[in-house]
C-alpha positions in Angstrom: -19.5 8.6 -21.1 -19.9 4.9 -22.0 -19.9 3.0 -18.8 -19.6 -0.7 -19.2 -19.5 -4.1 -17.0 -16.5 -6.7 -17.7 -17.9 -7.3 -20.8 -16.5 -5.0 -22.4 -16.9 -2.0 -25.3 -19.9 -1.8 -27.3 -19.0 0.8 -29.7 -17.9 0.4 -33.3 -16.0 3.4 -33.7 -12.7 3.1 -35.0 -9.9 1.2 -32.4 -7.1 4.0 -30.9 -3.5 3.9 -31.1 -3.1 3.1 -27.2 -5.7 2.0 -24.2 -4.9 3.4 -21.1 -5.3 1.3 -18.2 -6.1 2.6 -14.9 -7.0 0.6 -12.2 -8.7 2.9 -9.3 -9.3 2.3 -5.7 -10.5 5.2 -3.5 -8.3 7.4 -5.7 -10.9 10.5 -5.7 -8.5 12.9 -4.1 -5.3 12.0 -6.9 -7.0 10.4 -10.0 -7.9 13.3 -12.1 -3.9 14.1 -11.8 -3.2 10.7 -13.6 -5.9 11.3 -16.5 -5.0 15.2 -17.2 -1.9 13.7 -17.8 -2.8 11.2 -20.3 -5.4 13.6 -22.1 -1.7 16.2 -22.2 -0.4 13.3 -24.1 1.3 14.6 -27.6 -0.2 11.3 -29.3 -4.0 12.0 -28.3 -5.0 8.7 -30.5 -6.0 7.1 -26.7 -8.5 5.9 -24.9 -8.2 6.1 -21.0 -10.0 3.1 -19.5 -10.6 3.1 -15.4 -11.2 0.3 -13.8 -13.4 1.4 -10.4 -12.2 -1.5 -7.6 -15.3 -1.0 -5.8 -14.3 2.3 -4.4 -16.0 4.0 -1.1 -14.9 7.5 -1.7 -16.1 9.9 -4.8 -13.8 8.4 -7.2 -16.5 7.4 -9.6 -18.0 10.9 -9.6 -15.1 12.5 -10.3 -14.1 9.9 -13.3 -18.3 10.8 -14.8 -17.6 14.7 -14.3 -14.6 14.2 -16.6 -15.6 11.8 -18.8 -18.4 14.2 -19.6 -15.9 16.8 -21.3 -14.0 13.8 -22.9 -15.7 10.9 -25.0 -11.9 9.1 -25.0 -12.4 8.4 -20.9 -14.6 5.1 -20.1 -15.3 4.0 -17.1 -15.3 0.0 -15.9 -17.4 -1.1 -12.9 -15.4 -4.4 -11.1 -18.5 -6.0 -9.8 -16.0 -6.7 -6.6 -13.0 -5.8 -5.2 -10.5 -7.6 -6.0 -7.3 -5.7 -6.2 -5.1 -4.3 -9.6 -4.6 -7.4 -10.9 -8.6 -8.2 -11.5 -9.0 -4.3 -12.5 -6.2 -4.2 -14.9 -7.0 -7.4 -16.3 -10.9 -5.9 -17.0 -9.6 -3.4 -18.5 -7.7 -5.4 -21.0 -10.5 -7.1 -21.4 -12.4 -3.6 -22.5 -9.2 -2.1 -24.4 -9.3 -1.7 -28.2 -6.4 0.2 -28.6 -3.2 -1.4 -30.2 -0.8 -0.9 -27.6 -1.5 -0.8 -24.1 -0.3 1.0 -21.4 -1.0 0.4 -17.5 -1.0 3.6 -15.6 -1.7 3.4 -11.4 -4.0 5.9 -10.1 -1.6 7.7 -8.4 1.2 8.2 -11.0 1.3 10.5 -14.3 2.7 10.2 -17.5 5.3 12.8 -19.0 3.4 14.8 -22.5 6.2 12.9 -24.7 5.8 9.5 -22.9 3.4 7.6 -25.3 4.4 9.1 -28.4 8.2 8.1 -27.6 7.7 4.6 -26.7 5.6 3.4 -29.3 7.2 4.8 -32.4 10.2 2.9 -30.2 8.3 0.1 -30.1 7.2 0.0 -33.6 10.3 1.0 -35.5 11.7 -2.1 -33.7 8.9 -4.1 -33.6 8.8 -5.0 -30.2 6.1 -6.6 -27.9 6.6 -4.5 -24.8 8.6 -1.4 -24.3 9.1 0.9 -20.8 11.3 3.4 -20.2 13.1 5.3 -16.9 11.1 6.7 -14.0 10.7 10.5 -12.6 10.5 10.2 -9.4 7.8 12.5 -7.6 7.0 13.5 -4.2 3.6 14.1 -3.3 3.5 16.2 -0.4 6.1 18.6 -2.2 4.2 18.5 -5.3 7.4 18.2 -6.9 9.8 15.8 -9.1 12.2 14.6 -7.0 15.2 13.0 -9.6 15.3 9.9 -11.7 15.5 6.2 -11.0 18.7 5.0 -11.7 18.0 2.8 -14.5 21.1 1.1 -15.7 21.1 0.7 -19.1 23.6 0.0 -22.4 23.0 3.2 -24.0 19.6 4.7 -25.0 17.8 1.8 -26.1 18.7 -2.0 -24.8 16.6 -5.6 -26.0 15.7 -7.2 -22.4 16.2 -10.9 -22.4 14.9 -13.5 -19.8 18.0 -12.8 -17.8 18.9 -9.1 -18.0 15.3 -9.0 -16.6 15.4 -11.7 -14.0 19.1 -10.2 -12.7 17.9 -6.2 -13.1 15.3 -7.4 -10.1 17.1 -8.6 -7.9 16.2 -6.3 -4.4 19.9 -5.8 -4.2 23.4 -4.7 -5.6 25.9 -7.5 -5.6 28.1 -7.0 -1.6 30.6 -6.6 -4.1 29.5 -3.2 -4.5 30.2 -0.7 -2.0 29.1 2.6 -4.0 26.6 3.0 -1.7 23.9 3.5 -4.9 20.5 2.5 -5.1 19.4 1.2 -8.5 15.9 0.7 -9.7 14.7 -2.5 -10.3 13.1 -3.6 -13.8 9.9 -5.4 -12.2 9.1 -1.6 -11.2 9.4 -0.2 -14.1 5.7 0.1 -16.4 5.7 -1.7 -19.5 3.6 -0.6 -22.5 2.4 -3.8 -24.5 1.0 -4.7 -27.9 -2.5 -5.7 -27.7 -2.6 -8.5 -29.9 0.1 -10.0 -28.4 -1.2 -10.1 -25.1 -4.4 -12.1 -26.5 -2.7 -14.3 -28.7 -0.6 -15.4 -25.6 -3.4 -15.0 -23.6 -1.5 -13.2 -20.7 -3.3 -11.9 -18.0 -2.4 -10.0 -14.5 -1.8 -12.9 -12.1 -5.1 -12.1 -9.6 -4.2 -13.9 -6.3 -1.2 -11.7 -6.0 -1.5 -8.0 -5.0 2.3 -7.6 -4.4 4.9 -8.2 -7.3 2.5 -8.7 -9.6 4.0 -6.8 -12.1 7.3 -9.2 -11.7 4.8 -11.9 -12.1 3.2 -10.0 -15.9 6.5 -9.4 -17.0 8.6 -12.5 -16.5 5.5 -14.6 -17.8 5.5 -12.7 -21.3 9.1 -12.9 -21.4 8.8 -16.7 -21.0 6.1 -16.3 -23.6 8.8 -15.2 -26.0 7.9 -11.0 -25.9 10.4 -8.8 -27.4 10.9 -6.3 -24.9 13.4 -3.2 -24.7 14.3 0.0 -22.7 14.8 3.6 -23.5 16.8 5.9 -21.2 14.3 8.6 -21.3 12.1 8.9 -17.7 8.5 9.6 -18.9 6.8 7.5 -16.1 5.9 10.3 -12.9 6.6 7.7 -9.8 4.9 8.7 -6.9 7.1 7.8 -3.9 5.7 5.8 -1.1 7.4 8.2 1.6 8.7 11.4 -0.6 12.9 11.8 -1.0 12.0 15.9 -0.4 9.5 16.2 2.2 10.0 12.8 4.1 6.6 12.4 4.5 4.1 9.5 3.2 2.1 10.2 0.2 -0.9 8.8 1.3 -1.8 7.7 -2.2 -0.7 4.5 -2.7 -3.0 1.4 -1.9 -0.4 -1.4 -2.3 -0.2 -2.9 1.1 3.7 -4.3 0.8 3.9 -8.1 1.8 7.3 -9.9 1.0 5.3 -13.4 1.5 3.8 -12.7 -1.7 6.8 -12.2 -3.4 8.1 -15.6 -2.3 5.0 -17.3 -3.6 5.3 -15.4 -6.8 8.0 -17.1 -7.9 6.8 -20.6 -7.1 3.9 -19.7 -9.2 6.0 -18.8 -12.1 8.0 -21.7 -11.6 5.1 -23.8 -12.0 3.6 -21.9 -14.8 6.5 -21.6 -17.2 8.8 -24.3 -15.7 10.0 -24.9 -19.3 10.9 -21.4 -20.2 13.5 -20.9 -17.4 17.0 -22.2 -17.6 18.7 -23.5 -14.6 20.4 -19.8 -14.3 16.8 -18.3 -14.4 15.9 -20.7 -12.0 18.9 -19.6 -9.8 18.3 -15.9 -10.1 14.1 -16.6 -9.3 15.6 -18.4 -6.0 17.8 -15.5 -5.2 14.8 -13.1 -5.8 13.2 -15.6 -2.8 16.0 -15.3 -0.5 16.2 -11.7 -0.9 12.3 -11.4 -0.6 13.1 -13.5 2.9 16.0 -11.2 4.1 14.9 -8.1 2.8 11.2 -8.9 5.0 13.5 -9.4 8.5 15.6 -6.7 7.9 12.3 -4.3 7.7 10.8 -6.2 10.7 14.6 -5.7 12.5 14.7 -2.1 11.6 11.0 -1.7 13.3 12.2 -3.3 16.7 15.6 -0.7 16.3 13.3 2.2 16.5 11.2 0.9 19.7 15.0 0.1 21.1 14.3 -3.4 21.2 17.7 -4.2 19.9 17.9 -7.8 21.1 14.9 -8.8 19.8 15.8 -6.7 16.4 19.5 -8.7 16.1 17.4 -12.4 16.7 15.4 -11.3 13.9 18.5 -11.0 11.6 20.1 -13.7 12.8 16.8 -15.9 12.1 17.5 -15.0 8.4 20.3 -14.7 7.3 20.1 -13.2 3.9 18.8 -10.1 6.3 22.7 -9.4 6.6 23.6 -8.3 3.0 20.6 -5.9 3.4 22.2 -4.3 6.9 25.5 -3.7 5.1 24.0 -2.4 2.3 21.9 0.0 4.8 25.0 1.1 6.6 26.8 1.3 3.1 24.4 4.1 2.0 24.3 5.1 5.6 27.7 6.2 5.6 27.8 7.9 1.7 24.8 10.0 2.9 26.7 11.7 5.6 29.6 12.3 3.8 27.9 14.1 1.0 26.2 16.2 3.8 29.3 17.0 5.2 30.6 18.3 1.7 27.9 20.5 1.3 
């Protein structure tokens, strides 16, 4: 096993197809899951790339032990923590592949996954390609259904807007199906290397929640070429798991809407003259729905200690919380009714 600093590879052996990037943080008990299943891969041109966040279980021991049966795994050191931003952006820093794929700890890939997006992405020459989600319940140990990725057909080109719009936190009111959808910012992108360093594009480090949003947007305003496919090859570990109803205990993204909020200030600033005034209307939206969907959350909380005054001043303080309570009741209401029918 070659394990290097943030330097970077020292090798000279020929460059593979795809880098893997996973960035690991006390991930002993789940990681190997996420690497079998790269090394399961029907393109095995890779090499798997983990980024160690300064763990303080056994996850590096368990990354050597396999890295000993596979020269393709290589393990990065962060000399401090400092959250999957900084480890995904090392391990760009150490990839050599031509595409690249991020790939959190606790998540898998489907055997078809890599070989299906990037003959996609090549045959169309695109800069970055993702595709539908699996979703899978831990504690079952069992895929629970598919995102609902909403899509023109098999294969859509994502602009700026279909982008900005597809992650929003919620459905127009308009709709009253009741559905959830799944929002493009949660989706994993693979990318082409050399784009990435000719735009210099890197993992925006002072934010540890939405910072995918934050990746995405900014190579989209960098002029990336980016498309869909209907197939779901991504395995999504749920926070709290649609089968069993009980937290995963894997996941080591601490949700703060805040961060959102400030997310897209940063972009603003970034790449003010990429975004339209109806970009810049749909990144304000994504705020106010960041702000409502955080005091609907914190209303829900009071409801379950039956503090319901205190839970309907917290809506009332934001208003935007309101769309999110009908939507709730919405789903609420479809729920029971296809329980009654079955």
């Amino acid at each position: 096993m070659l394990s290097e600093s943030a330097s970077g590879p020292s090798d000279a052996t020929a460059p593979p197809l795809v880098s893997v990037i996973i960035a690991a943080y006390d991930a002993a008990l789940f990681i190997e899951r996420a690497i079998r299943s790269v090394q399961a891969q029907t393109l095995s041109d890779v090499e798997i790339i983990v980024v160690d966040d300064v763990s303080r279980d056994d996850t590096v021991a368990v990354v050597t032990d396999l890295a000993k049966l596979d020269a393709r795994i290589r393990l990065v050191r962060s000399p401090k923590n400092g959250g999957p931003s900084a480890a995904r952006n090392l391990g760009i820093a150490a990839a050599r592949g031509r595409w690249i794929a991020i790939l959190d700890a606790d998540d898998a890939f489907k055997p078809d996954r890599l070989d299906t997006l990037v003959r996609t992405a090549e045959e169309r020459s695109l800069d970055m390609i993702a595709d539908n989600v699996t979703y899978y319940d831990a504690t079952a140990q069992a895929e629970a259904g598919h995102g609902n990725l909403e899509l023109n057909g098999a294969f859509e080109v994502v602009d700026m807007k279909r982008f900005l719009r597809a992650s929003l936190f919620r459905r127009p009111l308009s709709d009253v199906s009741g559905r959830g959808y799944l929002q493009f910012a949660l989706l994993k992108f693979v990318f082409r290397r050399s784009f990435l360093l000719e735009q210099r594009l890197r993992y925006p480090e002072t934010i540890r929640d939405s910072e995918d949003f934050y990746f995405y947007a900014s190579c989209l305003a960098h002029g990336a070429k980016a498309g869909l496919v209907a197939t779901a090859g991504y395995l999504y570990t749920q926070r709290i798991g649609s089968l069993s109803g009980k937290a995963s205990g894997q996941t080591r993204t601490v949700v703060d809407r805040g961060q959102v909020i400030r997310g897209v200030e940063a972009l603003l600033a970034e790449h003010a003259r990429a975004f339209d005034a109806v970009d810049t209307g749909l990144l304000r939206q994504r705020q106010e729905q960041a702000r409502g969907l955080q005091a609907y959350e914190t209303a829900l909380v009071h409801n379950r200690s039956r503090d319901r005054i205190r839970a309907l001043k917290t809506l009332a303080a934001a208003p935007p919380s309101w769309a999110f309570l009908w939507q709730g009741i919405v789903q609420r209401v479809r729920r029971d009714r296809q329980g009654t029918r079955a």
